[in-house]
SELUM-717771 format. One record per residue (C-alpha): residue in three letters; x, y, z. Coordinates in steps of 0.2 Angstrom, whole numbers, padded with zeros to 4 digits, always signed. Layout:
BEGIN
AlaXYZ;...
This chain:
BEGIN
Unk+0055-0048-0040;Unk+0046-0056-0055;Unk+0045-0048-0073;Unk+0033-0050-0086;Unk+0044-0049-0103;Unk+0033-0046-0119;Unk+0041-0049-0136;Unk+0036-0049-0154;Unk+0045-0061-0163;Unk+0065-0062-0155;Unk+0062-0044-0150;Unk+0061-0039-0133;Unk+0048-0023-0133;Unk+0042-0022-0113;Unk+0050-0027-0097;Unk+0034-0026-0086;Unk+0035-0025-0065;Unk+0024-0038-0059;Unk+0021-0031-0040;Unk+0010-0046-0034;Unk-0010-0049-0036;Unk-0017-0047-0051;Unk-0011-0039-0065;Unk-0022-0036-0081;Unk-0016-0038-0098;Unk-0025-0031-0115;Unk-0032-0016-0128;Unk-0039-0005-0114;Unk-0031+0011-0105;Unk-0036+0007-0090;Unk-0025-0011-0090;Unk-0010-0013-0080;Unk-0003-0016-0097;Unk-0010-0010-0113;Unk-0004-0021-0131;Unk-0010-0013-0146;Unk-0018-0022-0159;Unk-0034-0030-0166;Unk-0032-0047-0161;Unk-0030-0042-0142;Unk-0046-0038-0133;Unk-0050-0023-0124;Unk-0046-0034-0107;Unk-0036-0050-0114;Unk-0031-0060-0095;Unk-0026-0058-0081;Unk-0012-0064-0071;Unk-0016-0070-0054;Unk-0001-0073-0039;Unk-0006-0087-0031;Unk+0004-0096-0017;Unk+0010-0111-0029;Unk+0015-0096-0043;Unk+0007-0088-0057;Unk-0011-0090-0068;Unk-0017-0084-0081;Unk-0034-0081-0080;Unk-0043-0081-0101;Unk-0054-0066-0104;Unk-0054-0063-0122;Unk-0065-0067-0139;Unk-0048-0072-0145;Unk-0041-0083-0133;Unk-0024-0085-0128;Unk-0010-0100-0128;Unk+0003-0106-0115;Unk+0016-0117-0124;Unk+0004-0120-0139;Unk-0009-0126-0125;Unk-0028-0115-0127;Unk-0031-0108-0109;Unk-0047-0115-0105;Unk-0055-0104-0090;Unk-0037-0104-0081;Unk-0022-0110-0080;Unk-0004-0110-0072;Unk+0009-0101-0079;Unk+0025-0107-0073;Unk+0043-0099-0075;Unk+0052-0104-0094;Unk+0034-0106-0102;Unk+0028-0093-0116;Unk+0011-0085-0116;Unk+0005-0082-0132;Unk-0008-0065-0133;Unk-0009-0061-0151;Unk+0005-0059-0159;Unk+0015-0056-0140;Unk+0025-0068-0133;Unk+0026-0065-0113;Unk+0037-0075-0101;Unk+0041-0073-0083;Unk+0059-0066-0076;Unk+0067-0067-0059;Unk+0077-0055-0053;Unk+0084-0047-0037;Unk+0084-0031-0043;Unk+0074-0019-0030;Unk+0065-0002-0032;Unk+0073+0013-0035;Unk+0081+0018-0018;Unk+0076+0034-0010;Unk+0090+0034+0004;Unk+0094+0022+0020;Unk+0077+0014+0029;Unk+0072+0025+0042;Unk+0076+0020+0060;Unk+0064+0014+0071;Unk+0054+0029+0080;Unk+0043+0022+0090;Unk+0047+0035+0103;Unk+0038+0048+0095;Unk+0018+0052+0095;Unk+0011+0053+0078;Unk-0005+0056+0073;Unk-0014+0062+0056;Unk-0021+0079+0054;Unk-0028+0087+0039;Unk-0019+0076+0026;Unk-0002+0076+0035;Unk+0005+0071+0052;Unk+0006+0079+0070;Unk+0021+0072+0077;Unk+0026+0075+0096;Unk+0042+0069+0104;Unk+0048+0070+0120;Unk+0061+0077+0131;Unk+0068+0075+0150;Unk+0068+0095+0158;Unk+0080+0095+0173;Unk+0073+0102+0186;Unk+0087+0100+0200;Unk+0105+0098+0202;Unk+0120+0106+0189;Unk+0111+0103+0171;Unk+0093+0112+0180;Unk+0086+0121+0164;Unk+0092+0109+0152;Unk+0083+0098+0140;Unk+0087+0079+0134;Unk+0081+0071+0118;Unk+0075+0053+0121;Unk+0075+0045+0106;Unk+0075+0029+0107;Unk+0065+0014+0113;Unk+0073+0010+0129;Unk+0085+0023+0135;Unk+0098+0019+0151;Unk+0099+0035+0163;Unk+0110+0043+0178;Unk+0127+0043+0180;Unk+0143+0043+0167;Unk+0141+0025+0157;Unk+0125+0028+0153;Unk+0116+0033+0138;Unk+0107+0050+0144;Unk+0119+0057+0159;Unk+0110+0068+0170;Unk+0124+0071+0184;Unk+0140+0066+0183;Unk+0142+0062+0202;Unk+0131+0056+0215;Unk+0120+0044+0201;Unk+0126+0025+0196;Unk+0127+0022+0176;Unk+0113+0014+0170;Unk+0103+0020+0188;Unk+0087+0017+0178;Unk+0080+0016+0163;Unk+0065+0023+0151;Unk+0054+0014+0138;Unk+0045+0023+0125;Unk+0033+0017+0114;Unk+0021+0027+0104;Unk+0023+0047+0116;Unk+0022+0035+0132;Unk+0033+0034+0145;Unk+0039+0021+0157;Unk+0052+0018+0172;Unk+0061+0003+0171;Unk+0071+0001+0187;Unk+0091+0001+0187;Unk+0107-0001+0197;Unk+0099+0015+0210;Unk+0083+0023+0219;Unk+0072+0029+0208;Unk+0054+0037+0213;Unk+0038+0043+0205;Unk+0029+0056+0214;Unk+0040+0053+0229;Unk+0035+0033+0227;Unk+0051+0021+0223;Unk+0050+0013+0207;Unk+0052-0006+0209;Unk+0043-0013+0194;Unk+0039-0006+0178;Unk+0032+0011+0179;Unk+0020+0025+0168;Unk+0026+0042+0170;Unk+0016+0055+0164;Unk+0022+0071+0158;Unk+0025+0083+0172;Unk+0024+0071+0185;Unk+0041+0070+0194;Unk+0054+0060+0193;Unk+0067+0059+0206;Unk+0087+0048+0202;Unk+0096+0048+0218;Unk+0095+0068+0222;Unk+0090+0073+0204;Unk+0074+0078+0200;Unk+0067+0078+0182;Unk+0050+0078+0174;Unk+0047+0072+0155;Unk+0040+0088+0144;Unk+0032+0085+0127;Unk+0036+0096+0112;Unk+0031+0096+0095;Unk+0043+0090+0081;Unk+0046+0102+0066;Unk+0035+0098+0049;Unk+0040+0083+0038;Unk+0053+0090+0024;Unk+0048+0090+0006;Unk+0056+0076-0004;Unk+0059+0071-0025;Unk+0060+0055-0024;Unk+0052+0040-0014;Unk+0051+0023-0021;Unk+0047+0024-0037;Unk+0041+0040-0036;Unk+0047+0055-0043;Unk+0040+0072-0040;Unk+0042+0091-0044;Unk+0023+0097-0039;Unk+0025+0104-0023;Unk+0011+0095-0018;Unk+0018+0078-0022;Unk+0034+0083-0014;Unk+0026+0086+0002;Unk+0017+0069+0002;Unk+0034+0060-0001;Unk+0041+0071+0015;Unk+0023+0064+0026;Unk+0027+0049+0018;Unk+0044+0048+0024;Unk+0041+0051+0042;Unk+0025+0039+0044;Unk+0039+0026+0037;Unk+0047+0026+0052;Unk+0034+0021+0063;Unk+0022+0002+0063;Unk+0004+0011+0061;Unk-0006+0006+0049;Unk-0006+0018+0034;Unk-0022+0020+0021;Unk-0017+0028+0004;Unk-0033+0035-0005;Unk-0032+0037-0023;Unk-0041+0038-0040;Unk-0038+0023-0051;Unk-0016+0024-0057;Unk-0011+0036-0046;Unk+0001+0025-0039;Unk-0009+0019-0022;Unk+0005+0002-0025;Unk+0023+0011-0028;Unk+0015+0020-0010;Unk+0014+0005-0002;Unk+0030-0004-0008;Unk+0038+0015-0004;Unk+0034+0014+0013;Unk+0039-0004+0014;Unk+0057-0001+0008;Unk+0059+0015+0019;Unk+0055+0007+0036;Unk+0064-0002+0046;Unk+0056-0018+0041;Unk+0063-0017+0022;Unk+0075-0032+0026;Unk+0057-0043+0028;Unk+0045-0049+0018;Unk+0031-0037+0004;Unk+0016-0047+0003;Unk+0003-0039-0007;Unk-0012-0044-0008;Unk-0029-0038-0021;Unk-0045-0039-0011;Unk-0056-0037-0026;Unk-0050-0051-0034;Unk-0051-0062-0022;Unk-0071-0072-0017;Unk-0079-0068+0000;Unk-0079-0088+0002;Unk-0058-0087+0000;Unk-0054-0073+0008;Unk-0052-0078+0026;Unk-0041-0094+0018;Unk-0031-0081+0009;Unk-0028-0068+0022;Unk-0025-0083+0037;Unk-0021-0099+0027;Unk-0029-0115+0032;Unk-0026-0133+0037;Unk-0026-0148+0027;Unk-0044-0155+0027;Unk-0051-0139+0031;Unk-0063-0134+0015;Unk-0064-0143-0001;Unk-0048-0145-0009;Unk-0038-0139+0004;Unk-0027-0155+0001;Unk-0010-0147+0012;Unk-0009-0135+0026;Unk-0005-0117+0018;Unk-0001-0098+0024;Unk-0011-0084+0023;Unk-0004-0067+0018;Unk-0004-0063+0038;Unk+0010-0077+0038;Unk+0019-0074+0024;Unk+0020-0056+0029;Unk+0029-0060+0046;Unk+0040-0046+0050;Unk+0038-0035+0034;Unk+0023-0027+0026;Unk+0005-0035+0021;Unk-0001-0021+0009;Unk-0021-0022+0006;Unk-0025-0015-0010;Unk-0043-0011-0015;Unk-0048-0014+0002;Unk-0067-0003+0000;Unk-0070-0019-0010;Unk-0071-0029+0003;Unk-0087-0038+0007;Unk-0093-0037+0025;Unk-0093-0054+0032;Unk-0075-0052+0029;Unk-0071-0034+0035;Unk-0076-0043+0051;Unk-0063-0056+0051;Unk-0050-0041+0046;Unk-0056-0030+0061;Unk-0051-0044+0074;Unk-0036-0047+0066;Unk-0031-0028+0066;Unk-0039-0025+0084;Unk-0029-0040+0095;Unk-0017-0046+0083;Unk-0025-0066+0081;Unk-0022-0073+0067;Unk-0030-0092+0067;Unk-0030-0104+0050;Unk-0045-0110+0045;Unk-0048-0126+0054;Unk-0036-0124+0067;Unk-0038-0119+0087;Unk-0020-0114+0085;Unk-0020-0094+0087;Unk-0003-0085+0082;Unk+0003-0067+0083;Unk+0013-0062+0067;Unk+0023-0046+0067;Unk+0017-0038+0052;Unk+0012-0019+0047;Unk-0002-0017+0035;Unk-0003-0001+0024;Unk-0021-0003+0014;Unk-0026+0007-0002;Unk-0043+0011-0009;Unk-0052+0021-0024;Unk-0070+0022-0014;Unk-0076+0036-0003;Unk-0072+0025+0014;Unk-0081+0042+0024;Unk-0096+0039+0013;Unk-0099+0019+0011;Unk-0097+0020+0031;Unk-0111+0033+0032;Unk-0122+0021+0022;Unk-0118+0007+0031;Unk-0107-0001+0017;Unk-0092+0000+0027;Unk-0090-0003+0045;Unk-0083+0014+0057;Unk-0073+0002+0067;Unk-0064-0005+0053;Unk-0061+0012+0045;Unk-0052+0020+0060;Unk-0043+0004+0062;Unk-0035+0007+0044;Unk-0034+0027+0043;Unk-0023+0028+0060;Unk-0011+0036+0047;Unk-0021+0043+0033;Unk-0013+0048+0014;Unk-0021+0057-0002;Unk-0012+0056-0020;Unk-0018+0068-0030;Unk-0024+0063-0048;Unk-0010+0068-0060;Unk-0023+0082-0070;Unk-0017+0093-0052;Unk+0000+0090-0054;Unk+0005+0094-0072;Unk+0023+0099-0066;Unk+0026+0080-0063;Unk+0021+0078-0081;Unk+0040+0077-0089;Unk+0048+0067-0076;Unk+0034+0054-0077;Unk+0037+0053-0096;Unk+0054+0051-0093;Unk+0054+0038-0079;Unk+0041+0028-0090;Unk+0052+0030-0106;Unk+0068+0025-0098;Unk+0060+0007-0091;Unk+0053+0004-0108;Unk+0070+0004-0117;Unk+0086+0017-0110;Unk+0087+0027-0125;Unk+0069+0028-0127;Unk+0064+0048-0131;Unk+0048+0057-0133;Unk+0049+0073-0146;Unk+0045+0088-0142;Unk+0027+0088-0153;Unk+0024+0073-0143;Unk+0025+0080-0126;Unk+0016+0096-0133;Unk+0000+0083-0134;Unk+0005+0071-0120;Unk+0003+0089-0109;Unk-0012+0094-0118;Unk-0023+0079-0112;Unk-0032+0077-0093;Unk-0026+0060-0090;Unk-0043+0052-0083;Unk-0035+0035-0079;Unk-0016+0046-0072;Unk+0000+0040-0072;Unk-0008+0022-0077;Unk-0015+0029-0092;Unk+0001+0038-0095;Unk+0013+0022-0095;Unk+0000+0013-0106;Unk+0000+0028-0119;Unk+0019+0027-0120;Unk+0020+0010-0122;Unk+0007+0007-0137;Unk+0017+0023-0145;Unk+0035+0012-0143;Unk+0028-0003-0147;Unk+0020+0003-0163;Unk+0031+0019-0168;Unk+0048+0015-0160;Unk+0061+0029-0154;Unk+0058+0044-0153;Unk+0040+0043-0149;Unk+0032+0056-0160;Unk+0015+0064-0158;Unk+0009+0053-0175;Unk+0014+0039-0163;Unk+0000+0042-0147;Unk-0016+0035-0148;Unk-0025+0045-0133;Unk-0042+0041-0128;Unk-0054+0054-0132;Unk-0062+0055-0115;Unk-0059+0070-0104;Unk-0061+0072-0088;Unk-0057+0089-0082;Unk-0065+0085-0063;Unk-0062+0070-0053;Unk-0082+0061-0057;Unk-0095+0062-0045;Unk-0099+0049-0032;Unk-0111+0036-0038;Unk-0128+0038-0027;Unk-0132+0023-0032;Unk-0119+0016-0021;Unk-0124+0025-0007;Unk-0144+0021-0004;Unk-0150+0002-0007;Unk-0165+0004-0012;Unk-0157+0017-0029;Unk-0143+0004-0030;Unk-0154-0011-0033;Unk-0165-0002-0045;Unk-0150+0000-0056;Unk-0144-0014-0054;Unk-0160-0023-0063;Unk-0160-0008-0074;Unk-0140-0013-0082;Unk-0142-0031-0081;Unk-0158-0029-0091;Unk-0149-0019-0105;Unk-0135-0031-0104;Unk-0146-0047-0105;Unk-0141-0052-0090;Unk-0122-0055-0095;Unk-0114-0051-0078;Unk-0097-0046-0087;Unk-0103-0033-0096;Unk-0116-0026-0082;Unk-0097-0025-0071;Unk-0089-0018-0084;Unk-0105-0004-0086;Unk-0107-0001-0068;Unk-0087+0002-0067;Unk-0083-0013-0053;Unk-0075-0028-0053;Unk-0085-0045-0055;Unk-0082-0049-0039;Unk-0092-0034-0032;Unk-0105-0036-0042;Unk-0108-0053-0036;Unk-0108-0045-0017;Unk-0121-0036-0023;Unk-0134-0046-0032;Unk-0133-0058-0018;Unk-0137-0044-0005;Unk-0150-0038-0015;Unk-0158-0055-0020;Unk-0155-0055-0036;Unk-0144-0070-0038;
């Protein structure tokens, strides 16, 4: 894990997480992290992971300085140099230190049928129903991937005479059932089994003299839970989240967290990394707003030497990198089409093939994806192909914006405070006006608040200390229409850019996108 440390003068202020991707660095709320003062600009720079390491990226009036070197554009940031912003000095930290642990990864539960239904999950399990013999009646959990069943020695005994241990065996894999044969006779609807078999439930199952039949039964709802990751919760809301959230972790479906802007959509992601059974491999993350639609494919399935310009050695993608752990897609509505078709194949068979290879290879990786857009809507306007959709929301999750889950408030403050500095305390006058605000960018917004006030005020935080953004937003805003029909979007479109003169940053920054989108855009409309 990498750290961002800011310091004014030989003091260390601010230990920042960097989590991958790109982090953003200036005046503004809604930055990843916000440094007061007038010599840094609303959005100063960004800092970009790339495969080689990181790279500041200069957006400011008033520049910024990596060992006494201007940034021109970009430039790489390597471990032991000092980036100057302002009067900030920022440096990079390694450390092994993890997230916050929530309890042990889940076990693999492959065996079990889940499915999303109204924000949370249906999860069906199934059991073996004797139906002859001295255990008829009775009921046997199979929970695991491959089970061994018959006689004594074997992992479900169904009779203790007349069966040979390990007489067969059942595979399970997502509520499906198979019959592997073992050391007896084994038949299927009165048909022996002598390759690997489906058995449906009800269908009969016959071992030696025993008959059975596989029933499916519904498993009991997720548990409410505190913690998950990085995530803490009170809201009951929240805690039943962190309980679906828990359950899905055991599984390798892809998972789709929907989320206004800071709520959290990353802690999600790495939360459900860390809880499954595939914590011990790699967390790749990867931003797909800021990446170009002519790098995407390299980024996501590396290339080969020689393949494009520049491509001067053969690199991974993020497919790659992520073998056996979790590839976490965050802003994935920003993706443009041409390449939501390259992910779709990838997602649908598994292929994964570099640019400028014939070589196709099959890495194990389970992708969780986040996104602030109305996927539902963008697919009914065409924006966002149906396919690709279903693909990602096999496992759907809603984080509610913190303005509907006050309760969280105090241990959100408290979580913040104690990363920024141990003893760090916020008064009670403080906390009287950190309640009383709506919290348009969330728990973001929050973290940023808090760290302007410790900067600038020190411990305790008082209210004299808070500089909160006037703008309120009691509802979560509307949809933009514009967005939705082509011929409205293009319209304003020209109408921004013409009361920006044409400066492409600012008509971004107006529109609320990133640049990157709005280039997708122009081009589509013709207005490049």
């Amino acid at each position: 894990m990498t750290r961002l440390q800011v310091m004014r003068g030989e003091e260390l202020l601010v230990e920042h997480r960097l989590s991958g991707g790109r982090t953003t660095i200036g005046r503004a709320d809604h930055t990843d992290l916000a440094l007061p003062g007038a010599e840094i600009s609303r959005v100063h720079c960004h800092l970009q992971a790339e495969e080689d390491g990181w790279v500041v990226v200069d957006r400011s009036r008033h520049g910024c300085f990596i060992d006494g070197h201007k940034v021109e554009g970009r430039a790489p940031f390597p471990p032991g140099s000092t980036l100057l912003v302002g009067p900030y000095s920022l440096r990079l930290r390694s450390t092994d230190e993890g997230a916050i642990p929530t309890a042990a990864a889940a076990p693999e539960r492959a065996f079990e049928r889940v499915e999303a239904e109204d924000g949370a999950v249906r999860v069906e399990r199934l059991c073996l129903r004797m139906c002859t013999g001295p255990e008829a009646g009775a009921r046997l959990a199979l929970r695991a991937a491959r089970m061994s069943v018959g006689g004594p020695g074997s992992q479900l005994v169904v009779a203790r005479d007349g069966l040979l241990a390990q007489h067969a065996f059942l595979r399970l894999s997502q509520g499906r059932v198979m019959v592997e044969p073992g050391a007896g006779a084994t038949f299927v609807n009165n048909v022996r089994v002598r390759d690997i078999t489906p058995l449906w439930p009800g269908e009969p199952l016959r071992l030696g003299h025993i008959e059975m039949a596989v029933e499916v039964e519904a498993a009991g709802p997720a548990a409410p839970g505190e913690r998950f990751g990085e995530l803490r919760a009170r809201a009951p809301e929240m805690q039943r989240l962190i309980g679906t959230l828990r359950r899905m972790a055991g599984h390798h479906f892809t998972v789709l967290v929907v989320g206004e802007s800071g709520t959290g959509k990353e802690l999600i992601a790495r939360g459900v990394h860390e809880a499954s059974p595939r914590a011990r491999g790699p967390y790749v993350p990867l931003n797909c707003g800021a990446i170009s639609p002519a790098l995407f494919e390299s980024a996501l399935f590396g290339h080969e030497k020689g393949a494009f310009t520049g491509a001067d050695t053969r690199r991974d993608g993020a497919f790659h990198q992520a073998e056996g752990g979790t590839l976490f897609l965050d802003e994935v509505g920003e993706l443009p089409e041409e390449a939501q078709a390259k992910l779709l194949r990838a997602l649908e068979t598994g292929e994964v093939r570099r640019v400028g290879s014939a070589e196709v290879s099959w890495p194990d990786v389970r992708v969780v994806a986040a996104t602030n857009r109305d996927l539902p809507a963008m697919v009914r306007a065409g924006r966002f192909r149906e396919d690709l959709y279903y693909r990602l929301a096999v496992l759907s999750v809603e984080v509610p914006p913190l303005r509907e889950r006050m309760e969280d408030l105090p241990l959100l403050v408290e979580s913040v405070c104690h990363r920024l500095h141990p003893a760090l305390q916020v008064d009670r006058g403080a906390m009287e006006r950190l309640s009383a605000h709506s919290w348009p960018g969330n728990v973001r917004e929050l973290r940023n608040v808090l760290t302007r006030a410790w900067v600038l005020g020190g411990n305790p935080i008082r209210a004299a200390h808070l500089s909160i953004s006037p703008v309120v937003a009691a509802e979560p805003p509307p949809p933009d229409e514009y967005e939705l029909d082509p011929d409205v979007e293009r319209a304003k479109l020209v109408e921004v850019l013409h009361q920006v003169g044409e400066n492409r940053s600012a008509a971004a920054r107006a529109l609320g996108i990133p640049r990157t989108s709005l280039h997708y855009r122009l081009k589509r409309h013709g207005l490049t």
